[in-house]
C-alpha positions in Angstrom: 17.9 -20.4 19.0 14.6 -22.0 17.8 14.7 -24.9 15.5 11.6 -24.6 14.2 11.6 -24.9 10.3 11.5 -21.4 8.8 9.9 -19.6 5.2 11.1 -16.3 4.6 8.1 -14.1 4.0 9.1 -14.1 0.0 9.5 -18.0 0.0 5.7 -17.8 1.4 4.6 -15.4 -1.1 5.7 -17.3 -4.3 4.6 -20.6 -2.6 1.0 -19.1 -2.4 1.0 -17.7 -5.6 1.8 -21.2 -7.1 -1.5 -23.2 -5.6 -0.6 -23.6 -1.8 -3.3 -23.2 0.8 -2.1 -24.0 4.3 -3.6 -23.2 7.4 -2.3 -20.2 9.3 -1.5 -20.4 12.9 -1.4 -16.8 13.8 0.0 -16.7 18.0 -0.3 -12.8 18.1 -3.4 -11.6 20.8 -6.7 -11.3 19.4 -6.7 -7.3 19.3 -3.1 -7.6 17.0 -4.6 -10.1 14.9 -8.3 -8.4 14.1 -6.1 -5.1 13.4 -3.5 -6.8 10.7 -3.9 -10.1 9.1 -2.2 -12.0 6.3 -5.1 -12.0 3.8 -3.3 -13.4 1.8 -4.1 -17.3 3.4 -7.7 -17.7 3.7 -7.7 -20.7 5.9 -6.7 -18.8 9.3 -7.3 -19.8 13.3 -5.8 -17.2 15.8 -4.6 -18.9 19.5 -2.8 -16.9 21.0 0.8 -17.7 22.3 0.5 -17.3 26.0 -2.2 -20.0 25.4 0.9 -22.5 24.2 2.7 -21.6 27.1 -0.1 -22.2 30.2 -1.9 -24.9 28.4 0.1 -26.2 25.7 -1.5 -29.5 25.6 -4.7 -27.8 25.0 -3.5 -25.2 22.2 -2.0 -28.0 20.2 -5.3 -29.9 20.4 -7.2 -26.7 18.8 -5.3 -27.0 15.9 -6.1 -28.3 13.1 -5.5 -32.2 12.0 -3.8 -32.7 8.3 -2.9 -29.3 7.2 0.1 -28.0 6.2 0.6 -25.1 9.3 1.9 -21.8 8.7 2.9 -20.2 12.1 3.0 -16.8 12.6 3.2 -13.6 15.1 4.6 -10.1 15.1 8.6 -10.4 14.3 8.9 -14.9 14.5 10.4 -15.2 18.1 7.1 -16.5 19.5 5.6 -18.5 16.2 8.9 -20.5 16.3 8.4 -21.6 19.7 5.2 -22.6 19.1 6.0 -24.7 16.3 8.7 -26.5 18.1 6.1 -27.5 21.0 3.7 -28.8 17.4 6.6 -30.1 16.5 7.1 -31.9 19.6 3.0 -33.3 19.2 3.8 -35.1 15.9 2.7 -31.6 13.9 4.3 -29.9 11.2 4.4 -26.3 11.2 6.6 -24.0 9.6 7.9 -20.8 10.9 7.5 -16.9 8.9 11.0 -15.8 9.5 10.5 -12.3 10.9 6.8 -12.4 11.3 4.6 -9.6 10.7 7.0 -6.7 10.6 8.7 -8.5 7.9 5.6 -9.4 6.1 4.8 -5.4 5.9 8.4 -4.8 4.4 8.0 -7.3 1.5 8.0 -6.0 -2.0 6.2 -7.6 -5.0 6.7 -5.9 -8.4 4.8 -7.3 -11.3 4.8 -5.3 -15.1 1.2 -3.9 -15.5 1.0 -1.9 -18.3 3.3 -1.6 -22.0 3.2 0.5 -24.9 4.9 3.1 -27.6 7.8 1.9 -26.4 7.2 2.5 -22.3 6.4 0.6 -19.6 5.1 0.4 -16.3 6.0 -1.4 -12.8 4.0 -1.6 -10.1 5.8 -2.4 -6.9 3.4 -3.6 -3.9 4.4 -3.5 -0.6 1.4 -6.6 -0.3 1.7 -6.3 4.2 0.5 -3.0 4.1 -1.3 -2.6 1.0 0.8 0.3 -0.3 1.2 0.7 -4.3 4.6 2.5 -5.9 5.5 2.7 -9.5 8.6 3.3 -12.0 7.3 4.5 -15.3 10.2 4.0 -18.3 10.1 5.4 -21.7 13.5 5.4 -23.5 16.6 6.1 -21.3 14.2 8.3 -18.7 11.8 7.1 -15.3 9.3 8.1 -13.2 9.1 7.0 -9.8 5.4 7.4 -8.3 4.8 7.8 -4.3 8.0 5.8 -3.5 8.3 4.1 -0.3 11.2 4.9 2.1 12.8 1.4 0.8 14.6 3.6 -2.0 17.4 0.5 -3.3 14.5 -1.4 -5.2 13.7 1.3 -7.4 17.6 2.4 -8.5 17.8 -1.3 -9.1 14.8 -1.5 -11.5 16.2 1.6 -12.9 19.6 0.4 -13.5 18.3 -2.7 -14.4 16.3 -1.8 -17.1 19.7 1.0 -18.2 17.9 4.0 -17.2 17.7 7.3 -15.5 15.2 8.1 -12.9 14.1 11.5 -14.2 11.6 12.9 -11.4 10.1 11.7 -8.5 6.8 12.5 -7.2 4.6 12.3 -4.6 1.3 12.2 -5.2 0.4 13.9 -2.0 1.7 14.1 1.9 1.8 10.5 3.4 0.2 9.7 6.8 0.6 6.2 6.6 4.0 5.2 5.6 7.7 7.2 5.6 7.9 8.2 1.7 11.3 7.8 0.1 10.5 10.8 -2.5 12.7 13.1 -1.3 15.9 10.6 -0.4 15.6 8.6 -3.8 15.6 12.4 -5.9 19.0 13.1 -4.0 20.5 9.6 -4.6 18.9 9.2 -8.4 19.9 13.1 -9.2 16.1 13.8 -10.0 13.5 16.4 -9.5 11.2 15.6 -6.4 8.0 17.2 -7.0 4.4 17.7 -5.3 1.8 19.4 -4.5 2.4 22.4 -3.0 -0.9 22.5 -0.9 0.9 19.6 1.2 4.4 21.0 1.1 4.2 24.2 1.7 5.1 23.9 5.7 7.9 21.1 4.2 11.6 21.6 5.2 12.6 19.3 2.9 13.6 20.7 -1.2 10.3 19.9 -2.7 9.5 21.8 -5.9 5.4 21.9 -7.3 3.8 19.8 -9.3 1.2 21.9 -10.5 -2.1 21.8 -12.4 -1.9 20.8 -15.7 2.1 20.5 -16.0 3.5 18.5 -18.7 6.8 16.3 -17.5 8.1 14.4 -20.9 10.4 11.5 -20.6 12.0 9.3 -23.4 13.0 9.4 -26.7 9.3 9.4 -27.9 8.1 12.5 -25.5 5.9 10.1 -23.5 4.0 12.9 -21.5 2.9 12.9 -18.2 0.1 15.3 -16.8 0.0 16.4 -13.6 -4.0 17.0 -12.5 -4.7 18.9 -9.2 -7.0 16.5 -7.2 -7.7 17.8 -3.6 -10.0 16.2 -1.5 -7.8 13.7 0.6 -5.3 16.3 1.3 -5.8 19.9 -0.1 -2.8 19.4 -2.6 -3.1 15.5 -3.9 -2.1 15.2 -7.2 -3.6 12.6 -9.5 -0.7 12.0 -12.8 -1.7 10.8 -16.2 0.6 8.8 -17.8 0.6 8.4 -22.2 -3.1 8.9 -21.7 -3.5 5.7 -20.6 -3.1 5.2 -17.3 -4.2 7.8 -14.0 -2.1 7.4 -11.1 -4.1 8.0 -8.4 -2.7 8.2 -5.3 -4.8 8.0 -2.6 -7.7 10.0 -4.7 -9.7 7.5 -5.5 -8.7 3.3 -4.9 -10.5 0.6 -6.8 -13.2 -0.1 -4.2 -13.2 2.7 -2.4 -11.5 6.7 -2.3 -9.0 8.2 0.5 -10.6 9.9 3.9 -10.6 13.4 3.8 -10.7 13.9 7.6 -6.8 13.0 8.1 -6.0 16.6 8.1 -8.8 17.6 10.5 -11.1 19.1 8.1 -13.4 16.4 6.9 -16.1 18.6 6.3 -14.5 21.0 4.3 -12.4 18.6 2.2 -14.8 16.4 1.5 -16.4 18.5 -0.8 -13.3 19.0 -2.4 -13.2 15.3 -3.1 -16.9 15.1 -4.7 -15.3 18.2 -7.1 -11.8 16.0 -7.7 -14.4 13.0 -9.1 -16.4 15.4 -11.3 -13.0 15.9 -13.0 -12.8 12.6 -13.4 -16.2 12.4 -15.9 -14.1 13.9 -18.7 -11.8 10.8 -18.7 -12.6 7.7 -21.0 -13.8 4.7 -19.9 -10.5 2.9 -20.9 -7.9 4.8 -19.1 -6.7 2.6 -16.2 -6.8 3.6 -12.9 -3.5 3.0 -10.8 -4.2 3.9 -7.4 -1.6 3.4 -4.7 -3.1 1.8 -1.9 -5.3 -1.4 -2.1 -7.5 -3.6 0.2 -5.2 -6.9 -0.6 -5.8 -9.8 -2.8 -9.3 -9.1 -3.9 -8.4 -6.3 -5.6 -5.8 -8.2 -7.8 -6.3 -9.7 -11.5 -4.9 -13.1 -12.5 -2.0 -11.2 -12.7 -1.7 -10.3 -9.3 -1.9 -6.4 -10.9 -3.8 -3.7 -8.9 -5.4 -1.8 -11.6 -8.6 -1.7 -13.4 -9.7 0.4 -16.1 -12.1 3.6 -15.2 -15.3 2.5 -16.7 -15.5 -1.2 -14.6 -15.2 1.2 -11.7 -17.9 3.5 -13.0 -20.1 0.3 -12.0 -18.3 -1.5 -9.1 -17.2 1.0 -6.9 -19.9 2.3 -4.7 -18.8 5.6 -4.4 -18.5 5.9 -7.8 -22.2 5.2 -8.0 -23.4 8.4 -6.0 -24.7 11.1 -8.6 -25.4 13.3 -5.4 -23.4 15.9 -3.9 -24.9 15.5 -0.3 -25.5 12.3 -0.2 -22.1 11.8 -1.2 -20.6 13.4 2.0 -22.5 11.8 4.3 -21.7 8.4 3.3 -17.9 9.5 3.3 -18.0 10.4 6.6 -20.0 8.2 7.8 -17.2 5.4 7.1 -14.3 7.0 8.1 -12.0 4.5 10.4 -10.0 5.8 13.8 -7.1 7.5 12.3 -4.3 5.1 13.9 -2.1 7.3 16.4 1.3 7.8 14.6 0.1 9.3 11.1 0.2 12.7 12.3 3.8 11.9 13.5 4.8 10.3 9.9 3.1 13.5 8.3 5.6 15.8 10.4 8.3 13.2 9.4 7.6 13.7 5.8 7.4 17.2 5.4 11.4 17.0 6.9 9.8 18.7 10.5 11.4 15.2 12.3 13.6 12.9 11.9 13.2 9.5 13.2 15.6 6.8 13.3 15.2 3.6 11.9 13.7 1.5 14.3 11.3 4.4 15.2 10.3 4.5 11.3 9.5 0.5 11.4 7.5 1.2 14.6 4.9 3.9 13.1 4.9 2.2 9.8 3.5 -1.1 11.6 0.2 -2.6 10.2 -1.9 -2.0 7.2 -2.6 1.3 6.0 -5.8 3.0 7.3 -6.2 5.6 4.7 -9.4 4.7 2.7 -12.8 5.5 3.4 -14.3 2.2 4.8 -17.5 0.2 4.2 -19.1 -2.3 7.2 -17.3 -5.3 5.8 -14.0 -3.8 5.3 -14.0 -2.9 9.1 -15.2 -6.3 10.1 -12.8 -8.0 8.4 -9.6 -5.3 8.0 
């Protein structure tokens, strides 16, 4: 077994978020490594690992002098090797335990939002930039666009003494397994969504349609269900206490979801430019909680993905076009390769297959690709 010195990707996580700044090693090839990086370092230098193993003398000398080293590559086998030869050179380097594939199941859930007696979580699956939520007023929950890891939301749940209510998705997933339907059979709640997306689903799903009112609590908290096609024909945008939108993959801070995902970019695209004219009626205060994000730029001080509607009305560049055609041809002008397994996650979540585990971690690998991408998020993604 290695011997290489090892951080669990959590250890990392809270070690960056209280001041440290190493240098990553990443050891993965170069195509691995411009598809999926660790944003969250921003001192990086990628050397492959077959380079430690022809010319190890030669690697070691490419790495940078008095840092603290972070090594890395895709599950830890090959990063803790290569730390053992730096270790060997007189360098310090500590292993991620697990590597990348770990890195994309780790969980961060930080409070974003509290009041008339309710509260919000935001979970943040930060590896693959994919936002969850559990909504509490009084005894009740919601859970929003779960991920398939279903045991961290009964334990916030139970945590916090309450009953998880409904889930619901906010539209069919391409880019991740959704837990929706499992946690509703587990939690004893109603799994709900739109049924433009689910209506080929084998799965129990019942409708979340437009304009529904679900009330949870003691204090009738309401929350509004708002038909919002455009990245899929049924995505479903929720309002929450009329304060915060939960977007799903409708519209993200600095960006809005592809519409092409389903094949029919230039229909649905249109549908998205309507979706955002619905969005003119809401005030500038109510915060948008979207449920993917780009990574660590898109955080506050509070390592919170959310923003309130009217600082988006001026910084997202989508946002900014009053014009229905030239709206469309900037969407689809920036839409990425759609990675190969969503269509087989899509089939997955509408109950068609059912993949085992270690198939589920393989399609779920990197970050998600579901935004609508501008020429420096593809340089740098």
């Amino acid at each position: 077994m290695p011997d290489a010195t090892e951080i669990s990707p959590a250890e990392l996580l809270g070690r960056l978020r209280n001041g440290f700044e190493p240098l990553l090693l990443d050891v993965r090839n170069p195509d691995d490594y411009a598809s999926w990086r660790m944003d969250f370092i921003r001192d990086q230098v990628n050397i492959p690992y077959i380079d430690f193993i022809e010319t190890p003398d030669e690697s070691a000398g490419k790495v940078p002098q008095g840092r603290e080293i972070v090594a890395l590559c895709a599950k830890g086998g090959a990063s803790a090797y290569v730390a053992n030869i730096l270790k060997d050179k007189g360098i310090t380097a500590v292993n991620v335990a697990g590597g990348m594939k770990a890195w994309g199941n780790l969980y961060v859930n930080t409070p974003v939002w509290a009041g008339n007696g309710a509260e919000v979580i935001q979970f943040n699956r930060v590896g693959k930039g994919c936002l969850s939520y559990l909504l509490v007023s009084g005894a009740e929950a919601v859970v929003i666009d779960p991920a398939r890891h279903v045991e961290q939301y009964l334990a916030a749940a139970k945590e916090r003494g309450v009953k998880i209510k409904y889930v619901f998705d906010t539209h069919l997933h391409a880019d991740h397994i959704s837990g929706g339907h499992s946690l509703a059979q587990v939690a004893g709640a109603e799994y709900r969504a739109g049924s433009a997306d689910m209506d080929l689903a084998t799965t129990p799903c019942l409708p979340a349609g437009d304009g529904e009112v679900y009330t949870i609590g003691g204090m009738t908290i309401e929350v509004v269900s708002m038909a919002s096609p455009g990245h899929t024909p049924g995505s479903t945008c929720f309002l929450f206490a009329d304060k915060l939108l939960f977007t799903g993959d409708t519209l993200f801070l600095s960006s809005m979801g592809r519409p092409d995902l389903g094949g029919h970019a230039s229909e649905w695209v249109y549908n998205l430019w309507d979706t955002i004219r619905k969005f003119e009626k809401l005030g500038d205060d109510v915060l948008i909680a979207p449920s993917h994000t780009t990574g660590t730029m898109e955080m506050d001080e509070r390592w919170r993905v959310i923003k309130p509607l009217g600082a988006l009305r001026k910084t997202n560049p989508l946002l900014t076009i009053g014009d229905k055609e030239r709206f469309a041809a900037k969407i689809l002008s920036c839409l990425p390769a759609e990675p190969e397994d969503y269509q087989n996650m899509r089939h997955a979540n509408l109950g068609q297959v059912e993949p085992d585990e270690e198939t589920k971690e393989r399609w779920e690998l990197g970050r998600n690709r579901c935004a609508v991408e501008s020429a420096a998020e593809a340089r740098h993604r």
